[in-house]
VOSEGU-975809 format. One record per atom (N, C-alpha, C, O): x, y, z; residue in one letter. Coordinates in steps of 0.02 Angstrom, whole numbers, plus 50000, padded with zeros to 5 digits. Atoms other than C-alpha are relative to their C-alpha. Last residue first. Layout:
N
XYZA
...
***
This chain:
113
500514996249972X
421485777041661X
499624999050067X
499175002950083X
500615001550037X
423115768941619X
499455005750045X
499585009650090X
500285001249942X
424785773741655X
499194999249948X
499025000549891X
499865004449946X
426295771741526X
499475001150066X
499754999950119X
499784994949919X
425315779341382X
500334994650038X
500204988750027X
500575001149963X
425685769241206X
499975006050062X
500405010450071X
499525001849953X
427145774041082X
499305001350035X
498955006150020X
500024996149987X
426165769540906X
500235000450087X
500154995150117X
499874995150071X
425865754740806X
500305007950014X
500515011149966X
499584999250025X
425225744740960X
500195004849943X
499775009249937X
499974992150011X
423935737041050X
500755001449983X
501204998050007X
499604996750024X
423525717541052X
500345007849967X
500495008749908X
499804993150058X
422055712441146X
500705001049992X
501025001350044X
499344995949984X
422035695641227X
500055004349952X
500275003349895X
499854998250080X
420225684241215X
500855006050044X
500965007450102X
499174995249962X
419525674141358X
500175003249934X
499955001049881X
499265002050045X
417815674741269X
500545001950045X
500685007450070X
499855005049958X
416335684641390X
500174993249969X
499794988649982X
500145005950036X
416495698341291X
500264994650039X
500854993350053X
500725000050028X
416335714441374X
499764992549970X
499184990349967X
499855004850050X
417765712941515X
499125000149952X
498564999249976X
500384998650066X
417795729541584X
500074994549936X
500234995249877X
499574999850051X
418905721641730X
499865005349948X
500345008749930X
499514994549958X
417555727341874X
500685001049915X
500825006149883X
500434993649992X
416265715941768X
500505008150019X
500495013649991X
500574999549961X
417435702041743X
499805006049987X
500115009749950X
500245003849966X
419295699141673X
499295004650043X
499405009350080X
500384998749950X
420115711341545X
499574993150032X
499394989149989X
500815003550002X
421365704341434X
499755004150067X
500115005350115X
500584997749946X
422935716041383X
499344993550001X
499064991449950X
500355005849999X
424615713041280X
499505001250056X
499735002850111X
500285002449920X
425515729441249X
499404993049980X
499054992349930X
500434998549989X
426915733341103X
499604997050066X
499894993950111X
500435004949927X
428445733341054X
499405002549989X
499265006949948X
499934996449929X
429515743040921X
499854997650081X
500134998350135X
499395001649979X
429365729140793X
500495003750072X
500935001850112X
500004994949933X
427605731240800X
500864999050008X
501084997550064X
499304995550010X
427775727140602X
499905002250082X
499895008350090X
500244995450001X
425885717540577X
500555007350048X
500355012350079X
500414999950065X
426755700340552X
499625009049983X
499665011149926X
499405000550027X
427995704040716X
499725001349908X
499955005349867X
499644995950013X
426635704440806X
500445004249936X
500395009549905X
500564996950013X
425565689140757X
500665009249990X
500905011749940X
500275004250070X
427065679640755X
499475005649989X
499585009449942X
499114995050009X
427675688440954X
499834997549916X
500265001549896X
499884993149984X
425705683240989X
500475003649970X
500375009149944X
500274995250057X
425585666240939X
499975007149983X
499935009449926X
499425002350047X
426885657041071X
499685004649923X
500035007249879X
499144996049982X
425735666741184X
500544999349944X
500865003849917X
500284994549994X
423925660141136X
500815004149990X
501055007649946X
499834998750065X
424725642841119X
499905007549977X
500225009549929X
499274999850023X
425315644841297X
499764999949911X
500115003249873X
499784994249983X
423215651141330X
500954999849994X
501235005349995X
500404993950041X
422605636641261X
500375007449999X
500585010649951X
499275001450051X
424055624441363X
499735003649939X
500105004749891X
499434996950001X
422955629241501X
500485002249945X
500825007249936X
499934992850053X
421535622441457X
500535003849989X
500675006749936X
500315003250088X
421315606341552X
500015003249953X
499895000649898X
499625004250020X
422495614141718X
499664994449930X
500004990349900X
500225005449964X
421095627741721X
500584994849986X
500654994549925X
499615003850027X
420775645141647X
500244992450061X
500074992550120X
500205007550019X
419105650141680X
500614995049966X
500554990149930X
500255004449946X
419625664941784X
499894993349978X
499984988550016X
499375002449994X
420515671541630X
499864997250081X
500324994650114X
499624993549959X
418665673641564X
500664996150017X
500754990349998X
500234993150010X
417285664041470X
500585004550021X
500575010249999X
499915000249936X
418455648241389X
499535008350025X
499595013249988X
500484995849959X
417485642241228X
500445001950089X
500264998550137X
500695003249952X
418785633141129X
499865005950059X
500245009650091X
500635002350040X
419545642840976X
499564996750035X
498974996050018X
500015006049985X
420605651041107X
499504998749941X
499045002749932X
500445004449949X
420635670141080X
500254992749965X
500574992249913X
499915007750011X
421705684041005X
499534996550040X
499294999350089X
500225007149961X
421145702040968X
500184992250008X
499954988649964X
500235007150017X
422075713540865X
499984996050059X
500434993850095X
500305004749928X
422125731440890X
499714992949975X
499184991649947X
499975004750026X
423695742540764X
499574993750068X
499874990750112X
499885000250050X
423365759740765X
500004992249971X
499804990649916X
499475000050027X
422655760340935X
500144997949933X
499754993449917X
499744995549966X
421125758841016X
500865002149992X
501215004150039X
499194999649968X
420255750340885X
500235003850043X
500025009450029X
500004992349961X
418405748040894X
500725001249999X
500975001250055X
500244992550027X
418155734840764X
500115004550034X
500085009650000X
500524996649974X
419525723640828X
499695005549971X
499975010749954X
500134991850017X
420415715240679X
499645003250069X
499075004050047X
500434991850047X
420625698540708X
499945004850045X
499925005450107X
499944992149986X
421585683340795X
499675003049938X
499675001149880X
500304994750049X
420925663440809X
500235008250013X
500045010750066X
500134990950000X
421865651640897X
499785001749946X
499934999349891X
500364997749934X
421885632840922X
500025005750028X
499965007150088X
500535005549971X
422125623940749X
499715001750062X
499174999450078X
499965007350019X
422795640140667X
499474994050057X
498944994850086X
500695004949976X
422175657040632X
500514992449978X
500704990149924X
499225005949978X
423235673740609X
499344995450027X
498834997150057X
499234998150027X
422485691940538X
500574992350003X
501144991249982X
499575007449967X
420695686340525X
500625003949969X
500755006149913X
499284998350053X
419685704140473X
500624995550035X
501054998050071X
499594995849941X
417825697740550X
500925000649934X
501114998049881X
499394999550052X
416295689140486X
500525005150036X
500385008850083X
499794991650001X
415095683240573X
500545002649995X
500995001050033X
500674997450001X
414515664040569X
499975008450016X
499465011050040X
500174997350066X
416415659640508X
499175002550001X
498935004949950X
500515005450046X
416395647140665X
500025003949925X
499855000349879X
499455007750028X
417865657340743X
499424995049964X
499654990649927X
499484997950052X
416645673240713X
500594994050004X
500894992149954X
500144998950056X
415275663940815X
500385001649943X
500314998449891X
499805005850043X
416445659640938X
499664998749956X
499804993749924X
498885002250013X
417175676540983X
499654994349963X
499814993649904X
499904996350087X
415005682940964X
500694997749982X
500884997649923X
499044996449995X
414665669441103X
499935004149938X
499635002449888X
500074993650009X
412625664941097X
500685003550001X
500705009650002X
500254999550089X
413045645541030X
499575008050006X
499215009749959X
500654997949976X
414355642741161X
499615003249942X
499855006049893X
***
């Protein structure tokens, strides 16, 4: 989508701190971090939300996964860490990109807000 900011920065039309990028994922840097270590993953094709996932896409969101524990593992969470997407308005989804935050570096809360 040619107002997306996710797929602007997978186009290279805004620039971003790429930690892991192959033929059908893109991960970077979140500017806002909420944790020591917050990396974003997304689909390189346009899905808006985890509502828009779909038996044609699907296999987006397994490469998404198989990329994750790689991504991890590359930026030392060796401890663990949390895998998060927000969905919709209620979610606090801001970027309407499926995308999967990566939090970590540090022992998280176990309840959320």
């Amino acid at each position: 989508m040619s107002d997306c900011i996710f797929c602007k920065i997978i186009a290279g039309e805004i620039p971003s701190s790429k930690v892991f990028e192959d033929e059908a994922v893109y991960a970077f840097r979140d500017i806002n971090p909420m944790a020591p270590v917050h990396v974003l993953v997304v689909p390189k094709e346009h899905i808006p939300s985890a509502d828009g996932v779909n038996a044609e896409n699907s296999h987006l969101v397994a490469r998404i996964f198989e990329a994750i524990p790689k991504i991890a593992a590359a930026e030392g969470l060796a401890n663990g860490y949390r895998v998060i997407t927000n969905c919709g308005e209620d979610g606090c989804q801001s970027v309407k990109h499926l995308h999967f935050h990566i939090l970590g570096g540090k022992k998280l809360p176990d309840q959320m807000a």
